[in-house]
C-alpha positions in Angstrom: -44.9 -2.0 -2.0 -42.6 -4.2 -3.6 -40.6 -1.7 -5.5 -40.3 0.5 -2.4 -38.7 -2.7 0.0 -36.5 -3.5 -3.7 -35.3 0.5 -3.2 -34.3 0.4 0.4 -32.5 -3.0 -0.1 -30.8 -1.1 -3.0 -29.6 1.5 -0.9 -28.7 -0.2 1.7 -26.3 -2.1 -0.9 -25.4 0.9 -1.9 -24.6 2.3 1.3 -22.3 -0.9 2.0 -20.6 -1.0 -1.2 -19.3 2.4 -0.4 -18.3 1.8 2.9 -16.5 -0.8 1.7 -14.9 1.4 -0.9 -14.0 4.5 1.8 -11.9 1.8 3.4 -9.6 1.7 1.1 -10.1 5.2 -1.2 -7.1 6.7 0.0 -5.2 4.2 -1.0 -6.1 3.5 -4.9 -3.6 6.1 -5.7 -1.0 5.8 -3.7 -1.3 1.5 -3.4 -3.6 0.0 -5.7 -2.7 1.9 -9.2 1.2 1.5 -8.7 1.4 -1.8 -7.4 -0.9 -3.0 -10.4 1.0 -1.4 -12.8 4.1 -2.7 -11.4 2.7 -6.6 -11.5 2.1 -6.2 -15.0 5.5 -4.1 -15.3 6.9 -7.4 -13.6 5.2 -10.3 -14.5 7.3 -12.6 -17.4 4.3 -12.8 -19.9 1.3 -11.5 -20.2 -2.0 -12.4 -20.3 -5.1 -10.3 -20.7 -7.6 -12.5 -19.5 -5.6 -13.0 -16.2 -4.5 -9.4 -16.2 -7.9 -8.5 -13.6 -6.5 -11.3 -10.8 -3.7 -8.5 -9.6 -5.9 -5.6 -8.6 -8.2 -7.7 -7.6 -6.0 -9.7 -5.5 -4.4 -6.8 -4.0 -7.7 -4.8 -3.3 -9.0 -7.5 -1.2 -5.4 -7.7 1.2 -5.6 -3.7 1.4 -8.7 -3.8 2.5 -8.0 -6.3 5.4 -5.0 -4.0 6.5 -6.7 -1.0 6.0 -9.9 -2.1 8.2 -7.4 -4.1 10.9 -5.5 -0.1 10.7 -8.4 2.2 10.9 -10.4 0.3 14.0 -7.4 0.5 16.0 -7.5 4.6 17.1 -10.8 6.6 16.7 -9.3 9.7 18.0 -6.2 9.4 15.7 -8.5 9.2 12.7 -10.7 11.9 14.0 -7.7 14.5 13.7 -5.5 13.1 10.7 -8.2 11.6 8.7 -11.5 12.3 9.4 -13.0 11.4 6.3 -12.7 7.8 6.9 -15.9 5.4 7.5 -15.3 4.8 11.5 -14.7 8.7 11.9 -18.0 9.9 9.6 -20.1 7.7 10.9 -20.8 5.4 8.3 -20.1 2.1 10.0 -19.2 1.0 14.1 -16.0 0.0 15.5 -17.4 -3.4 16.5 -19.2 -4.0 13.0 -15.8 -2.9 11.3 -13.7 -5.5 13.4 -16.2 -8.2 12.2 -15.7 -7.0 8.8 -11.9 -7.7 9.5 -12.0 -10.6 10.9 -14.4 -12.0 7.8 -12.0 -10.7 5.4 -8.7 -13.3 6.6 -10.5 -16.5 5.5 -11.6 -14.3 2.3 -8.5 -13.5 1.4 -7.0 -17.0 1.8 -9.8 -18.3 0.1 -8.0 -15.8 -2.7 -4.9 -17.3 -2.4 -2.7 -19.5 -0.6 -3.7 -20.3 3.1 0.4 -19.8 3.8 0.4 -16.5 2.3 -3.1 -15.2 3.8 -1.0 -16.6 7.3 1.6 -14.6 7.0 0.0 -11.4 5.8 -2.6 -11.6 8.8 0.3 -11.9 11.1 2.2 -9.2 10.1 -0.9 -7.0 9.6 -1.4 -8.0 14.3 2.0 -7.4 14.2 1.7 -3.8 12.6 -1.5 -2.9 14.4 -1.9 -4.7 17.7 1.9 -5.1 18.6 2.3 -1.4 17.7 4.6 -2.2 14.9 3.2 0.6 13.0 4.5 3.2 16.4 8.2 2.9 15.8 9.4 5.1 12.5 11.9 2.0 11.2 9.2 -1.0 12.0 6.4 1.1 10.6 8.5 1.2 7.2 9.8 -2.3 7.4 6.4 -3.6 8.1 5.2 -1.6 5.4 7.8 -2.9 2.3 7.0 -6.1 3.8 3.5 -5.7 3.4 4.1 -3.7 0.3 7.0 -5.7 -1.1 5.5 -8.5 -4.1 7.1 -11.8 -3.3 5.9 -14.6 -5.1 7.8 -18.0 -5.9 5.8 -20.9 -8.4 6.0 -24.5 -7.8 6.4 -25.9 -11.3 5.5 -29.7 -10.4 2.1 -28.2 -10.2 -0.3 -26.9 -12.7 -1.5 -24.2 -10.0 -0.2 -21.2 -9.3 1.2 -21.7 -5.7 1.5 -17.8 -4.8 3.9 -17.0 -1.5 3.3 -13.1 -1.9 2.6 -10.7 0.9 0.7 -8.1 -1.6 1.6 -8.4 -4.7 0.0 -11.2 -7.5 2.4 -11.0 -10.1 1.5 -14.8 -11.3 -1.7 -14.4 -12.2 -1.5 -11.5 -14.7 0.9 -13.9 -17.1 0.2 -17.5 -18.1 -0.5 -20.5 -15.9 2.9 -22.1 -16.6 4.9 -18.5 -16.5 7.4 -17.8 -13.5 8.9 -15.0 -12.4 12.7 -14.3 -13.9 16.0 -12.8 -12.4 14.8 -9.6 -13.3 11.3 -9.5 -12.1 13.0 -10.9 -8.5 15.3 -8.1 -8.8 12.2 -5.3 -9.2 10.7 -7.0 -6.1 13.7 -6.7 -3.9 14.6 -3.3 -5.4 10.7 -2.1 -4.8 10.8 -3.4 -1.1 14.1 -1.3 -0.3 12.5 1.9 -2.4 9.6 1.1 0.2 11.3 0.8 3.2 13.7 3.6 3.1 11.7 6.1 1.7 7.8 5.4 3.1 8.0 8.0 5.6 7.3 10.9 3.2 4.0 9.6 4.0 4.0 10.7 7.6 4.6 14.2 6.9 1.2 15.2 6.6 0.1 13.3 9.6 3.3 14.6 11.8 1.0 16.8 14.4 -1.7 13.9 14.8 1.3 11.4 15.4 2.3 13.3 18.1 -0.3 14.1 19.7 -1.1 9.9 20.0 2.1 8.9 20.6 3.2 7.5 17.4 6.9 7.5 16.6 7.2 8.2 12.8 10.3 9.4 11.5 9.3 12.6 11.3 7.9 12.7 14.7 11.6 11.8 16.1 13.9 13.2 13.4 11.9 16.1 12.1 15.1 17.7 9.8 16.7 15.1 9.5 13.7 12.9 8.0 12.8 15.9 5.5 16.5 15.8 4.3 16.4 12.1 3.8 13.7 12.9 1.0 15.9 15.3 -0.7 18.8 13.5 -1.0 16.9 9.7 -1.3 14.7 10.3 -3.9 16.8 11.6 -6.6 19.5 9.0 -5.4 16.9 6.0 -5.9 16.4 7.7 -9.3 19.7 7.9 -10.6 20.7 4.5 -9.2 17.5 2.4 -10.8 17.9 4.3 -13.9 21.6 2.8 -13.6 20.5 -0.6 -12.6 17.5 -0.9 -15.5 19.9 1.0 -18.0 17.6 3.6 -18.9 18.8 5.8 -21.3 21.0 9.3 -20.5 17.4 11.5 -21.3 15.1 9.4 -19.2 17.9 9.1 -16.4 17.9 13.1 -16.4 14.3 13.2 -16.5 14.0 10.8 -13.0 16.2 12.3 -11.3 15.1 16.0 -11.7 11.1 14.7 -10.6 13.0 12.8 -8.1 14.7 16.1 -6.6 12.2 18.0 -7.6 9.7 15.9 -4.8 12.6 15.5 -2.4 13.3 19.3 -2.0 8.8 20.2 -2.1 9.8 18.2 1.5 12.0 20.2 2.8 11.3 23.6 1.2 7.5 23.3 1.9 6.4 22.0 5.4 2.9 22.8 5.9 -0.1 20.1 6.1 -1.4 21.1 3.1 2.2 21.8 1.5 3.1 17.9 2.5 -0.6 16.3 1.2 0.3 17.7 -1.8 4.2 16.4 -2.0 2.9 13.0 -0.8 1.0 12.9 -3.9 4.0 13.6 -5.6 6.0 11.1 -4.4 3.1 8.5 -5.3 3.9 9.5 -8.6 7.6 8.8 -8.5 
C-alpha cells in the first residue's frame, strides 16, 4: 500500500515538474542557452562555483514571463503553439495564473525586490497592456526584458543586482563588477534584440493575424523580411568591427549572418521560417 501512494505522489511530481518545464521548453534554445553563455561571455571574472546562479536566475524570470504570456490567449496558443501546457491539457488557466502570481515573490526572493519590481511591471505591461500587440513595443519590451543590466554597489559585500534578465554578477567573484566592455555587450545585445527580434514572428504570422496581433510582419510583411537580409549580416560586420575580430572570423559572421537573413526572404513558408528562426538563435 505504501509503495503504491509513494508511486502516485512520484508521478504526480513528475507530472508537475514537466509542466513546469513545457512552460518554458521552447525557450532553452532560443533564451536560456544564449543568454547563459553570454553572462559568462560578459561577466569580468569568473568563478565556477557561482557559474550555476545565471541559468538559474534566468530560468526562474522566463518562466514568470512565459506563464504571465501563455495564460493570456488560449485560442492564440491553440493555432501557433499547441504544444504548450494550457493548450494540451496539462494544467488550467486558473491554476497557471496562480502559478504566475507565486512566481513574482519567488523571483525577488532570487534577487533584488527592485529588479523583481521592475521585471513584473514590464512583464503587465507586455501582456495585459497589450504591449506585446504593437510590432515596435513587442521588440522593445522584449530587449528590455531580454537586455542584461546589472550595476554593483561596492560599499556592500552583496551583490546588489538591477538586471531585468540577465545575472551577469553572480557567475564571477563576490567583489567583481562589470567593466566598460561587458556594459558595452549589454547595450549592444539590447539593440541586436530590439531591431532584429521579429524574425521570431514569422512563423507565427498567420496566427497573429487571425488574433489581432500587430507584429512586424503582420504590418510590413516585405518589408520586415528584407529587414532580416540586410540587418543581420549588417550587425555582423559591424560587431565584428566593434569587438575587432579578425578579417577570417569577420567573413565567417557575416556570410551566416546573410546566409539567415536571405532563408527569410527567399523561404516564406511556416515550416521554411521555424526552421530560419532556429537559425537566427544561432547567430
Amino acid at each position: 500500500m505504501f509503495s503504491q501512494v509513494l508511486t502516485v505522489h512520484v508521478d504526480n511530481i513528475v507530472h508537475h515538474l514537466k509542466t513546469v518545464f513545457h512552460f518554458t521548453k521552447n525557450d532553452i534554445r532560443t533564451t536560456l542557452i544564449p543568454v547563459t553563455i553570454f553572462a559568462l561571455s560578459a561577466a569580468p571574472t569568473y568563478n565556477p562555483t557561482h557559474a550555476w546562479n545565471a541559468p538559474l536566475w534566468i530560468w526562474f524570470h522566463l518562466l514568470q514571463f512565459n506563464i504571465a504570456n501563455q495564460i493570456q490567449d488560449l485560442e492564440e496558443d491553440r493555432k501557433n503553439k499547441p504544444s504548450r501546457p494550457i493548450p494540451v491539457g496539462r494544467i488550467s488557466v486558473d491554476s497557471a495564473a496562480d502559478m504566475r502570481w507565486v512566481m513574482v515573490p519567488v523571483c525577488c526572493y532570487r534577487c533584488a525586490m527592485l529588479t523583481g519590481t521592475v521585471f513584473a511591471t514590464l512583464t503587465i505591461w507586455y501582456n495585459k497592456l497589450h504591449g506585446d500587440k504593437m510590432g515596435l513595443s513587442k521588440n522593445a519590451l522584449t530587449a528590455i526584458l531580454g537586455g542584461p543590466w546589472v550595476s554593483r554597489d561596492r560599499s556592500n559585500r552583496r551583490c546588489h543586482r538591477k538586471s531585468i534578465i540577465l545575472l551577469i554578477k553572480h557567475t564571477g567573484r563576490s567583489n567583481s563588477c562589470i567593466d566598460k566592455a561587458g556594459a558595452l555587450a549589454v547595450a549592444l545585445s539590447s539593440i541586436v534584440f530590439a531591431t532584429t527580434l521579429h524574425a521570431q514572428d514569422f512563423k507565427d504570422e498567420e496566427g497573429d493575424r487571425l488574433t489581432g496581433r500587430h507584429t512586424l510582419p503582420t504590418i510590413f510583411p516585405k518589408a520586415a523580411r528584407f529587414s532580416m537580409m540586410f540587418g543581420l549580416p549588417l550587425w555582423s560586420y559591424a560587431l565584428s568591427r566593434i569587438w575587432k575580430i579578425d578579417a577570417l572570423s569577420t567573413t565567417a559572421f557575416v556570410l551566416y549572418g546573410a546566409f539567415v537573413g536571405i532563408r527569410f526572404v527567399m523561404y516564406n513558408t511556416v515550416g521554411a521560417d521555424k526552421q530560419s528562426c532556429k537559425f537566427y538563435s544561432v547567430s
